[in-house]
Backbone as JSON Lines, residues from 0, in Angstrom:
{"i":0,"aa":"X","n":[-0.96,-12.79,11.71],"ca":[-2.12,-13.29,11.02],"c":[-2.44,-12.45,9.79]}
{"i":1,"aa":"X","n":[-1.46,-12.2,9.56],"ca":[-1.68,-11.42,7.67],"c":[-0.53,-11.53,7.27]}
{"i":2,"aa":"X","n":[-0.08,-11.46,5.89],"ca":[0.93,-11.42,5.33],"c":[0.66,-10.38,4.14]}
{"i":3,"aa":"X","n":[1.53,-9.86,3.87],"ca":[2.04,-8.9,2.26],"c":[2.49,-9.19,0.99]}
{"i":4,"aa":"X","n":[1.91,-9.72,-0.06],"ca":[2.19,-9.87,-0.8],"c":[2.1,-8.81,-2.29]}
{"i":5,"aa":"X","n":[3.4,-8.74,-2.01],"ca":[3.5,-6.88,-3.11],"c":[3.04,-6.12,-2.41]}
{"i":6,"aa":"X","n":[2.19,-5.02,-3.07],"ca":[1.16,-4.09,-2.42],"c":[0.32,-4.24,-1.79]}
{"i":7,"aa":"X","n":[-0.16,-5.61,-1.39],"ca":[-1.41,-6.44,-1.47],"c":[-1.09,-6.39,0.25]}
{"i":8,"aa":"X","n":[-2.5,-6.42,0.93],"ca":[-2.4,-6.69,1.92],"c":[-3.06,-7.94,2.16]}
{"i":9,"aa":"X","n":[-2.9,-9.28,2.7],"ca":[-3.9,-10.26,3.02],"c":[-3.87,-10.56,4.88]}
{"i":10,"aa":"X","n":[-5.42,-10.25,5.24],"ca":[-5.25,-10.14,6.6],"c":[-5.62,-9.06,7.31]}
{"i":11,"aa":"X","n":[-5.92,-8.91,8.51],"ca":[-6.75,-7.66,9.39],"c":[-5.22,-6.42,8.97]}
{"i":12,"aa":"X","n":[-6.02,-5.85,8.76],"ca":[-4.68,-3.97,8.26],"c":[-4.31,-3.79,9.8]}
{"i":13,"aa":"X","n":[-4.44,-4.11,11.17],"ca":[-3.43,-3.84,12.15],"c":[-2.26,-5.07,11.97]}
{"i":14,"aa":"X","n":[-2.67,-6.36,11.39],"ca":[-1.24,-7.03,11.33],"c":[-0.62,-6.91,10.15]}
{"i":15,"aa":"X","n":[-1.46,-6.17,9.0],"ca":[-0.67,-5.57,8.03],"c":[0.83,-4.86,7.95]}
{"i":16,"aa":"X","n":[0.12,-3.11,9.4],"ca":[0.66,-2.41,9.87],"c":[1.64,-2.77,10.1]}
{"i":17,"aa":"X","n":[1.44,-3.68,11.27],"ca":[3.03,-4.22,12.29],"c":[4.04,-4.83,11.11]}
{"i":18,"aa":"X","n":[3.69,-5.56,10.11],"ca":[4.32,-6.14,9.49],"c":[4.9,-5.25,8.24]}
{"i":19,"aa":"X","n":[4.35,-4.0,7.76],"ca":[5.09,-3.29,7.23],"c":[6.09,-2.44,7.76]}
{"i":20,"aa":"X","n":[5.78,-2.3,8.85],"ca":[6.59,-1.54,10.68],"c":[7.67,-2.55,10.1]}
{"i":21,"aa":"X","n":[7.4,-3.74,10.78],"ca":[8.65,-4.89,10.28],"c":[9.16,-4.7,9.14]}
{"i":22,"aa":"X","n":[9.3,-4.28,8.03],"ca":[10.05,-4.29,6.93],"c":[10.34,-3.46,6.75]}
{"i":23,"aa":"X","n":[9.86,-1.88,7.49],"ca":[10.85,-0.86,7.26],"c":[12.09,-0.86,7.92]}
{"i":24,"aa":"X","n":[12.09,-1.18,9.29],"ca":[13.17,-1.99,9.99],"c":[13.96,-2.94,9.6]}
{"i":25,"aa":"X","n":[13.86,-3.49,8.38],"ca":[14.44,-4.18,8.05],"c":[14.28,-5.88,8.73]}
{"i":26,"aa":"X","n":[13.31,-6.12,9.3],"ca":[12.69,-7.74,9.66],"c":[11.69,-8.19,8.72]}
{"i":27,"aa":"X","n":[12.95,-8.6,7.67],"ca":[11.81,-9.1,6.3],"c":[11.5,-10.53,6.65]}
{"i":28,"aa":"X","n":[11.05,-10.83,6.27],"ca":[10.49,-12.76,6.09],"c":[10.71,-13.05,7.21]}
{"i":29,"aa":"X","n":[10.93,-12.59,8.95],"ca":[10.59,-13.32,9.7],"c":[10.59,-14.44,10.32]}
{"i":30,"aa":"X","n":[9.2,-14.22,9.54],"ca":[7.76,-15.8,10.01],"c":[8.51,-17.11,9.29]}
{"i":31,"aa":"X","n":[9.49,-17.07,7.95],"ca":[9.5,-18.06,7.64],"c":[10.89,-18.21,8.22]}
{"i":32,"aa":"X","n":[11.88,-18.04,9.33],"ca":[12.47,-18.36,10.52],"c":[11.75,-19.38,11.41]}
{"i":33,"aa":"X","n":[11.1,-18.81,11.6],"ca":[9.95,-19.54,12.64],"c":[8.77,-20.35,12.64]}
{"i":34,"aa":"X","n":[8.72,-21.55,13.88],"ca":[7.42,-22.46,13.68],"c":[6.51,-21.9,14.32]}
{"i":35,"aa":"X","n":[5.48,-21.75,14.29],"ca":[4.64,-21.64,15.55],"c":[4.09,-22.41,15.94]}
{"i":36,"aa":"X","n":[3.96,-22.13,17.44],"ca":[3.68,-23.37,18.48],"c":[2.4,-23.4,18.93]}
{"i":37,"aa":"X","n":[2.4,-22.26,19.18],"ca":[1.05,-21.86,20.04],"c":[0.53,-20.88,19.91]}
{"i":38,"aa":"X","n":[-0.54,-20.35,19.99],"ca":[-1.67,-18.74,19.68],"c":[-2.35,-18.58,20.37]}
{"i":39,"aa":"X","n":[-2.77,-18.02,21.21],"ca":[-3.93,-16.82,21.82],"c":[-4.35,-15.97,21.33]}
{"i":40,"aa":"X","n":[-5.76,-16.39,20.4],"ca":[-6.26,-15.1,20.1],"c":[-6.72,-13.88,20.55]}
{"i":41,"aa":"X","n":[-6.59,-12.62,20.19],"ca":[-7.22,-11.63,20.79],"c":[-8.78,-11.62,20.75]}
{"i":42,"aa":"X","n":[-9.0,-10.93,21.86],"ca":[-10.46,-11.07,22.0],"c":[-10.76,-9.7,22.58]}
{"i":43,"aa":"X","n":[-12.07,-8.8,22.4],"ca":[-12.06,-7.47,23.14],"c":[-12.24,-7.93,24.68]}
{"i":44,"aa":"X","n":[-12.49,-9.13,24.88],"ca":[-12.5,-8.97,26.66],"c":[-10.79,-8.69,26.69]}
{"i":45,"aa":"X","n":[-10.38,-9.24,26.26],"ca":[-8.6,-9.22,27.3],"c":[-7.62,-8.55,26.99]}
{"i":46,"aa":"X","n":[-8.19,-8.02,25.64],"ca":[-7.65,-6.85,24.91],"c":[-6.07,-7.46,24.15]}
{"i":47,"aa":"X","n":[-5.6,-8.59,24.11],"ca":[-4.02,-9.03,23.87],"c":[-4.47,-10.07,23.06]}
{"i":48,"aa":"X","n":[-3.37,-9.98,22.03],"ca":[-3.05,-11.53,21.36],"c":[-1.96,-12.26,21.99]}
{"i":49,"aa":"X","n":[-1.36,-13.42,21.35],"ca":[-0.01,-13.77,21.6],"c":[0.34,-15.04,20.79]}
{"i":50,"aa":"X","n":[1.87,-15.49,20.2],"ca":[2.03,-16.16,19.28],"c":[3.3,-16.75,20.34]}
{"i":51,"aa":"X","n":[3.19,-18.48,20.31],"ca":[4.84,-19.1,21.0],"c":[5.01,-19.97,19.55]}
{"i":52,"aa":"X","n":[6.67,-18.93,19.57],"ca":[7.17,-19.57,18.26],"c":[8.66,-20.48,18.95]}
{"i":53,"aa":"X","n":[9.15,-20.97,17.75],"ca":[10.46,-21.78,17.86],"c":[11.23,-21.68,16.44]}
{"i":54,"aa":"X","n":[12.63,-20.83,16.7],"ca":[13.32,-20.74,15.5],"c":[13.49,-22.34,14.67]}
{"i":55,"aa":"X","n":[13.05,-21.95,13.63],"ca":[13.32,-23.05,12.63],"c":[14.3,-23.96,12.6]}
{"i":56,"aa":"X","n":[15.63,-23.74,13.28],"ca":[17.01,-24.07,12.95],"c":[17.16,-24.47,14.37]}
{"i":57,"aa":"X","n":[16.21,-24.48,15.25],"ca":[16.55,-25.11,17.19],"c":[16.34,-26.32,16.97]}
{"i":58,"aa":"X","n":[17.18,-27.48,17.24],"ca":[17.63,-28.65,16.84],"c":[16.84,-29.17,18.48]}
{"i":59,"aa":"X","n":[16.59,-28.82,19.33],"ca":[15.98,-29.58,20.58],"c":[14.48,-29.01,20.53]}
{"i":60,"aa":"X","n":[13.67,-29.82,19.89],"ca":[12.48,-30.36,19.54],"c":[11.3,-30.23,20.5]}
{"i":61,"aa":"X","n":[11.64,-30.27,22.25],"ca":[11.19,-30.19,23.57],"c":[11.7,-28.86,24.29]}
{"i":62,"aa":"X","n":[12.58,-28.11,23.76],"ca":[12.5,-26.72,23.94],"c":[11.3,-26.03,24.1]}
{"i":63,"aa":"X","n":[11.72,-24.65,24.94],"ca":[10.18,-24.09,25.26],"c":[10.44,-22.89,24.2]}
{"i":64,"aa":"X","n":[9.53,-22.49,23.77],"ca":[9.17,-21.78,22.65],"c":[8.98,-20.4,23.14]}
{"i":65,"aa":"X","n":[9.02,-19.28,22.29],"ca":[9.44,-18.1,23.3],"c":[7.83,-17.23,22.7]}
{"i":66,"aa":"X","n":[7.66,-16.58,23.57],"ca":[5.96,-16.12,23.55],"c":[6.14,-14.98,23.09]}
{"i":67,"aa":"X","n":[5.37,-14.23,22.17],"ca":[5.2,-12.61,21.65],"c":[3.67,-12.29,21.74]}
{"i":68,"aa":"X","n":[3.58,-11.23,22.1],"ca":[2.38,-10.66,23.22],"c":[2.23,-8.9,22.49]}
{"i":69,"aa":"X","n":[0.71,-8.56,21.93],"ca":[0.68,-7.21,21.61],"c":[-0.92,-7.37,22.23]}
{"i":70,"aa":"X","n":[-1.32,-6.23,22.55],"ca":[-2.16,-5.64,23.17],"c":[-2.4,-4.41,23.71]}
{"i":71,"aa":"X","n":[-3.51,-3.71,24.66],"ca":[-3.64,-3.0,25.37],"c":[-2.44,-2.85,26.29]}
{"i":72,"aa":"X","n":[-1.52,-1.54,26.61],"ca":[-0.82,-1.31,26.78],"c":[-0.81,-1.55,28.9]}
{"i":73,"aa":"X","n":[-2.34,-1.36,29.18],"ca":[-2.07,-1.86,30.64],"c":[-2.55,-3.09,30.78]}
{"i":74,"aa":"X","n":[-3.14,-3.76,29.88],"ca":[-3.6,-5.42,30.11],"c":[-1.36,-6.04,29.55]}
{"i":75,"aa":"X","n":[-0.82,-5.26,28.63],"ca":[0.15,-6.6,28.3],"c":[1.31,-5.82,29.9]}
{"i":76,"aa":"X","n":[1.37,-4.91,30.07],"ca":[2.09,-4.26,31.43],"c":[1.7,-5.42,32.55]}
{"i":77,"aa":"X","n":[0.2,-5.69,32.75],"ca":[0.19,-7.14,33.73],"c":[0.92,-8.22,33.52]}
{"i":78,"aa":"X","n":[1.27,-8.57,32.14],"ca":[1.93,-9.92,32.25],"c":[3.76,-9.54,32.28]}
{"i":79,"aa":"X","n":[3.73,-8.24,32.65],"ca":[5.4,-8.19,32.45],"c":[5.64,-7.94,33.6]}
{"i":80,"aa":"X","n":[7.11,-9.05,33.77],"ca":[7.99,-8.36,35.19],"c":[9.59,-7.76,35.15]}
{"i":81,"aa":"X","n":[9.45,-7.69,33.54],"ca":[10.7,-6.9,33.23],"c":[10.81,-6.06,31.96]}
{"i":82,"aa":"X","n":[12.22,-5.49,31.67],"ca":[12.07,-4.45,31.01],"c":[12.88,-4.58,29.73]}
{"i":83,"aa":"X","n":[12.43,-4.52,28.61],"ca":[13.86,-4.49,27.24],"c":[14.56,-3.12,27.39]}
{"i":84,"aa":"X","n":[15.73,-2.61,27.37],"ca":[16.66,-3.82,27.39],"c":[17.56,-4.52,28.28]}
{"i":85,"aa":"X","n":[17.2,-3.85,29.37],"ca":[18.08,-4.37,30.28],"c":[17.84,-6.13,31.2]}
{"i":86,"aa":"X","n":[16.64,-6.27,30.59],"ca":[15.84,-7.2,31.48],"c":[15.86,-7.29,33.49]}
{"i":87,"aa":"X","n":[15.89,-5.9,33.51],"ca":[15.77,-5.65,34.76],"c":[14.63,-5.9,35.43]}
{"i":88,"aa":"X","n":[13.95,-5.92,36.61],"ca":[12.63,-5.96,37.06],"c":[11.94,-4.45,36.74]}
{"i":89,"aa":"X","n":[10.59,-4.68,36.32],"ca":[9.31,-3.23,35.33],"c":[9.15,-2.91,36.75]}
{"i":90,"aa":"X","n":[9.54,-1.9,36.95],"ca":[9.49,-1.11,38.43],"c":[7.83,-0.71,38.21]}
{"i":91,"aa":"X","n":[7.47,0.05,39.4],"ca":[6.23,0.73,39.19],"c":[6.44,2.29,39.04]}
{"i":92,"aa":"X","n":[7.83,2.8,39.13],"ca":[8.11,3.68,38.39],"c":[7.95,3.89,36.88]}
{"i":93,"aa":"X","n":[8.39,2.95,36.06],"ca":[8.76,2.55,34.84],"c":[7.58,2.48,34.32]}
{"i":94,"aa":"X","n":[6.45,1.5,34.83],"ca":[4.98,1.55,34.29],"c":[4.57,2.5,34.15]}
{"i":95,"aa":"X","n":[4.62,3.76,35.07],"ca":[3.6,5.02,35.45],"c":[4.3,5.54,33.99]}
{"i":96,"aa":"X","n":[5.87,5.42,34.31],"ca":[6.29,6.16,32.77],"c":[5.95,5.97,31.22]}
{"i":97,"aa":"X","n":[5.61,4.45,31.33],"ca":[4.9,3.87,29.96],"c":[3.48,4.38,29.95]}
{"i":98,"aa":"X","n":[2.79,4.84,30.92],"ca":[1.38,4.77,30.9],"c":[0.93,6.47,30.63]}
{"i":99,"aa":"X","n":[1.9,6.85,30.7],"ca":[1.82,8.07,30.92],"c":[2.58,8.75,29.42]}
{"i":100,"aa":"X","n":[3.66,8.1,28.85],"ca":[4.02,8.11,26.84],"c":[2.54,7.56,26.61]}
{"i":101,"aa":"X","n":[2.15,6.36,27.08],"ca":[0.7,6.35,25.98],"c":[-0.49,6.87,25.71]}
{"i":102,"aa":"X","n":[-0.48,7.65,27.19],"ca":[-1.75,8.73,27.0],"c":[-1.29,9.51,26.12]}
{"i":103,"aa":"X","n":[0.43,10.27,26.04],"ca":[0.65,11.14,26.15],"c":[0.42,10.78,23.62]}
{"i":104,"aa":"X","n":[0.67,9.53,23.63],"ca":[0.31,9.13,21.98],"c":[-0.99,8.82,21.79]}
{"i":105,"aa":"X","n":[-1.75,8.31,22.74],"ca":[-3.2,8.54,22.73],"c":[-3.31,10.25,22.43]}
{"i":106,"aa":"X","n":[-3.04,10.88,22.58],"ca":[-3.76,12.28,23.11],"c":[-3.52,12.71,21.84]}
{"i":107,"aa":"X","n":[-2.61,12.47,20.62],"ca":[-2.19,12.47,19.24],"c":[-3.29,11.99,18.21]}
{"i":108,"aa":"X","n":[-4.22,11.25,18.51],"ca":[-5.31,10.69,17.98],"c":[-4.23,8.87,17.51]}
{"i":109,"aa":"X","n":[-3.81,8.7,18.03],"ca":[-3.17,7.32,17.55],"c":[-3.21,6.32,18.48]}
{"i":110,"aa":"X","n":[-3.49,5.14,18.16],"ca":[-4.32,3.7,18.72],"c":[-2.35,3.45,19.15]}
{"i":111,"aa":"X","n":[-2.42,2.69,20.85],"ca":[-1.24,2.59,21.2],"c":[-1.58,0.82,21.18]}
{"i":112,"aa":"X","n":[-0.38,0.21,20.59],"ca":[-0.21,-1.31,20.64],"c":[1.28,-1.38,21.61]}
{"i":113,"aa":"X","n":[1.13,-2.02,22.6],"ca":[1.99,-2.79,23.41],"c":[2.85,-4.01,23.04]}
{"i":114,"aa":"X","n":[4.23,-4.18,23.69],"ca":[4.82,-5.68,23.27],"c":[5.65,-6.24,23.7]}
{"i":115,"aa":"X","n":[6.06,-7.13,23.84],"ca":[6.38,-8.06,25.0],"c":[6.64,-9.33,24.56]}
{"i":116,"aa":"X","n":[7.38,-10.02,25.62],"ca":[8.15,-11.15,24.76],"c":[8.49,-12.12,26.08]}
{"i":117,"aa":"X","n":[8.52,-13.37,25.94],"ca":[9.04,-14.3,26.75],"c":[8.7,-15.81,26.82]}
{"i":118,"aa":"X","n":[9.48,-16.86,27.55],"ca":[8.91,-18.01,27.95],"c":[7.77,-18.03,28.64]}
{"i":119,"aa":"X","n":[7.45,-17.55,28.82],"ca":[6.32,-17.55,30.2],"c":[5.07,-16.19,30.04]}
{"i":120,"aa":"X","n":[4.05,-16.94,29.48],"ca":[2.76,-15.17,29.45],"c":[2.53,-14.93,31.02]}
{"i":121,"aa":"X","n":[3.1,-14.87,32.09],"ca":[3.09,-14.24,33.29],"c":[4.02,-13.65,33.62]}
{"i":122,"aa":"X","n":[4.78,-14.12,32.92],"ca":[6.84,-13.62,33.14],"c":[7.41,-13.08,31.73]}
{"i":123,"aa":"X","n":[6.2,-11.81,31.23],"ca":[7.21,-11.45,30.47],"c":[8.19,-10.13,30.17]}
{"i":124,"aa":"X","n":[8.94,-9.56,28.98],"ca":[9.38,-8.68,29.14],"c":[9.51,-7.76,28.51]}
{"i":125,"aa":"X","n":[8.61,-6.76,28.96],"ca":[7.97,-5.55,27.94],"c":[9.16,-4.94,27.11]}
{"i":126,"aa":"X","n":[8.79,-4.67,25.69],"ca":[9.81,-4.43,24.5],"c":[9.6,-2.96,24.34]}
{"i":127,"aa":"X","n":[7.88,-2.45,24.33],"ca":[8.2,-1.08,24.03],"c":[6.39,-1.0,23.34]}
{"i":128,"aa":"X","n":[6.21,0.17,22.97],"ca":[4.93,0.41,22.29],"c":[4.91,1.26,20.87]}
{"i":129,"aa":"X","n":[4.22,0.89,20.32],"ca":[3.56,1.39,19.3],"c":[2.66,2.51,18.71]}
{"i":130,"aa":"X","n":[2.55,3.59,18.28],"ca":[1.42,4.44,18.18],"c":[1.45,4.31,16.54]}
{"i":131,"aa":"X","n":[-0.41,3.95,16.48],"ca":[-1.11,3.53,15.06],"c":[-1.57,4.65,14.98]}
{"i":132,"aa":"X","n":[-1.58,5.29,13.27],"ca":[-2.61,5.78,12.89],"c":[-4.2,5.02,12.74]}
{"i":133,"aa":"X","n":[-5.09,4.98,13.19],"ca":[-6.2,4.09,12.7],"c":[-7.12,4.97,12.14]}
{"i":134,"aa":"X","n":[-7.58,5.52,10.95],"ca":[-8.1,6.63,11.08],"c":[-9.75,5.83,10.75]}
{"i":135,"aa":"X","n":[-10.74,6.96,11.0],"ca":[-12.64,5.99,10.83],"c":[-12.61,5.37,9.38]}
{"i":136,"aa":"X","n":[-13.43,4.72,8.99],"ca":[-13.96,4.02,8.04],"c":[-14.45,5.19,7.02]}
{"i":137,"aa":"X","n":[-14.24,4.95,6.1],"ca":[-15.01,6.17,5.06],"c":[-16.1,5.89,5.23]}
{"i":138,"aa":"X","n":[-16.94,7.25,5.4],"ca":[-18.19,7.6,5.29],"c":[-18.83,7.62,7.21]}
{"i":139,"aa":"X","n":[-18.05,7.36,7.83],"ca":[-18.57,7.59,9.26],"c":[-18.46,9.11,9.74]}
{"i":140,"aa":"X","n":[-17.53,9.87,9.38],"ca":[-17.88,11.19,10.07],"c":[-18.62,11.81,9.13]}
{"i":141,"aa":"X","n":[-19.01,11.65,7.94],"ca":[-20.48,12.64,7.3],"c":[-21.39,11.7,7.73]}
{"i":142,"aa":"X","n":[-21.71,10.29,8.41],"ca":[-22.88,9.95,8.74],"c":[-22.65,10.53,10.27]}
{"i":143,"aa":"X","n":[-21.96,10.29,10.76],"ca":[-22.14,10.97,12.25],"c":[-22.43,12.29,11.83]}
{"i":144,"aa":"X","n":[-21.86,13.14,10.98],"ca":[-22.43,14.8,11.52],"c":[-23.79,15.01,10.86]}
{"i":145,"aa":"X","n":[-24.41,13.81,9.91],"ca":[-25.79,13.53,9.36],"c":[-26.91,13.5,10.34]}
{"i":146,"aa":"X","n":[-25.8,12.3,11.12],"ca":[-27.15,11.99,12.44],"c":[-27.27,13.41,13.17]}
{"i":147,"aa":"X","n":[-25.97,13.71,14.05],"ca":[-26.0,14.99,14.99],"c":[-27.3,15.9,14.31]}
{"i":148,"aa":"X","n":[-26.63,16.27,12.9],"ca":[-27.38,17.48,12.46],"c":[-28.89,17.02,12.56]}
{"i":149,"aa":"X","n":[-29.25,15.94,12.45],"ca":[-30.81,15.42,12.49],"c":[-31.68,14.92,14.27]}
{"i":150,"aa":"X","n":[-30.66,15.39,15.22],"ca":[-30.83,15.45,16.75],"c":[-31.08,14.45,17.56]}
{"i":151,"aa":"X","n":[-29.61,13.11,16.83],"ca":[-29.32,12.41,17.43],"c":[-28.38,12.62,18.17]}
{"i":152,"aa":"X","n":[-28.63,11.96,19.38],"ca":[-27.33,12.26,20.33],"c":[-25.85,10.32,20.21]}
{"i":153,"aa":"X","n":[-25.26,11.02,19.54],"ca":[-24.39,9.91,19.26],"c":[-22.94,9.34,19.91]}
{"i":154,"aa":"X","n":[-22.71,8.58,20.21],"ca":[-21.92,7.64,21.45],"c":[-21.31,7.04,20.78]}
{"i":155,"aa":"X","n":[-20.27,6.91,21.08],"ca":[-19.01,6.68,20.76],"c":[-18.42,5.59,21.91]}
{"i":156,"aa":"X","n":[-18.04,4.19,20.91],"ca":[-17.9,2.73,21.69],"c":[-16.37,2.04,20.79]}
{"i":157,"aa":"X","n":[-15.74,2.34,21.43],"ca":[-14.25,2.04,21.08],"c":[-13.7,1.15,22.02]}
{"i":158,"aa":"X","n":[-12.6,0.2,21.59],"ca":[-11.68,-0.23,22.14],"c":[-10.29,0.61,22.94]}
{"i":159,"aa":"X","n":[-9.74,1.34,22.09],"ca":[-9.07,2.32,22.11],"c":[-8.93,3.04,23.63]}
{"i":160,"aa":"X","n":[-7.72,3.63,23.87],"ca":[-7.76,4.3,25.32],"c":[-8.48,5.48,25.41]}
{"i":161,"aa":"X","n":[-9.08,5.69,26.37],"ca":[-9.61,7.06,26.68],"c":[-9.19,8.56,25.6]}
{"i":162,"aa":"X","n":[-7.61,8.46,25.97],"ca":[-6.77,9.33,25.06],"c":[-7.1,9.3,24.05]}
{"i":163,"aa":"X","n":[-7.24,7.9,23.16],"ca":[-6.95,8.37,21.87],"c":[-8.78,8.36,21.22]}
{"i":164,"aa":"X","n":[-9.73,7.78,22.39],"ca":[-10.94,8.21,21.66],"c":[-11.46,10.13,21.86]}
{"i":165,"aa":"X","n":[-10.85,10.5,22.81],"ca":[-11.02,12.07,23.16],"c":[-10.71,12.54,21.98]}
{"i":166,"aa":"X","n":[-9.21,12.06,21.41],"ca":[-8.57,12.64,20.12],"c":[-9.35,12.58,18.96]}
{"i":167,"aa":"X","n":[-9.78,11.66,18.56],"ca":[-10.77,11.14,17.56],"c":[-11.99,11.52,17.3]}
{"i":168,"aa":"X","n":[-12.7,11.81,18.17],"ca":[-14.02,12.35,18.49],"c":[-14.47,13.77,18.17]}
């Protein structure tokens, strides 16, 4: 839900991000491969988006469209029952190990995005995660140390994991 044009960003700066992520990797233009079928927007209750696309060039029309899923790293871990790359079954070994890299990039001060892929948003198969820089808005930490210094007691209401609001704070 953003695109790049030149320098230009058009669109929320986390799908900016991913999409400049994508072009350093070398996954230029994408989107214009692909139709999209279907969307789930993100919402802070469920913490995940998700997009079902269909390559441009799939000639069977009634094909099922393959789902891409970013989110909270233990809300998109619920909808997976396997693993990139082996597409083996996501042990509960394997989770503890993902959950435990994302504190461990939470604890870095960096926002962790999750991702995942499949036919099926109950059956899918976790790709790997992400650690964002997100850094505050200009002008929030001289108004926060404005307020403090004036003997407000100030609270801190993030999306973000535990980890990476400890880091931030």
């Amino acid at each position: 839900n953003a695109q790049l044009e030149g320098d230009k960003l058009l669109g929320q700066p986390t799908e900016g991000a991913l999409l400049f992520l994508g072009q350093k990797v070398g996954m230029c233009n994408t989107r214009d491969r692909y139709t999209r079928l279907d969307e789930r927007t993100f919402s802070s209750d469920q913490k995940w988006m998700a997009v079902c696309v269909r390559k441009n060039n799939n000639s069977l029309e009634n094909e099922k469209g393959v789902w891409f899923m970013k989110g909270a790293l233990e809300v998109v871990l619920r909808h997976c029952t396997t693993v990139y790359p082996s597409n083996l079954p996501l042990s509960l070994k394997e989770r503890a190990h993902f959950e435990g890299v994302s504190a461990e990039i939470g604890k870095q001060g960096l926002r962790v995005i999750a991702l995942a892929q499949g036919e099926d948003l109950n059956r899918l198969c976790f790709i790997g995660m992400i650690g964002m820089w997100d850094p505050p808005r200009i002008g929030v930490i001289s108004a926060i140390s404005e307020l403090t210094n004036g003997g407000v007691d100030v609270k801190m209401i993030t999306g973000d994991s535990l980890e990476t609001a400890q880091a931030i704070a």
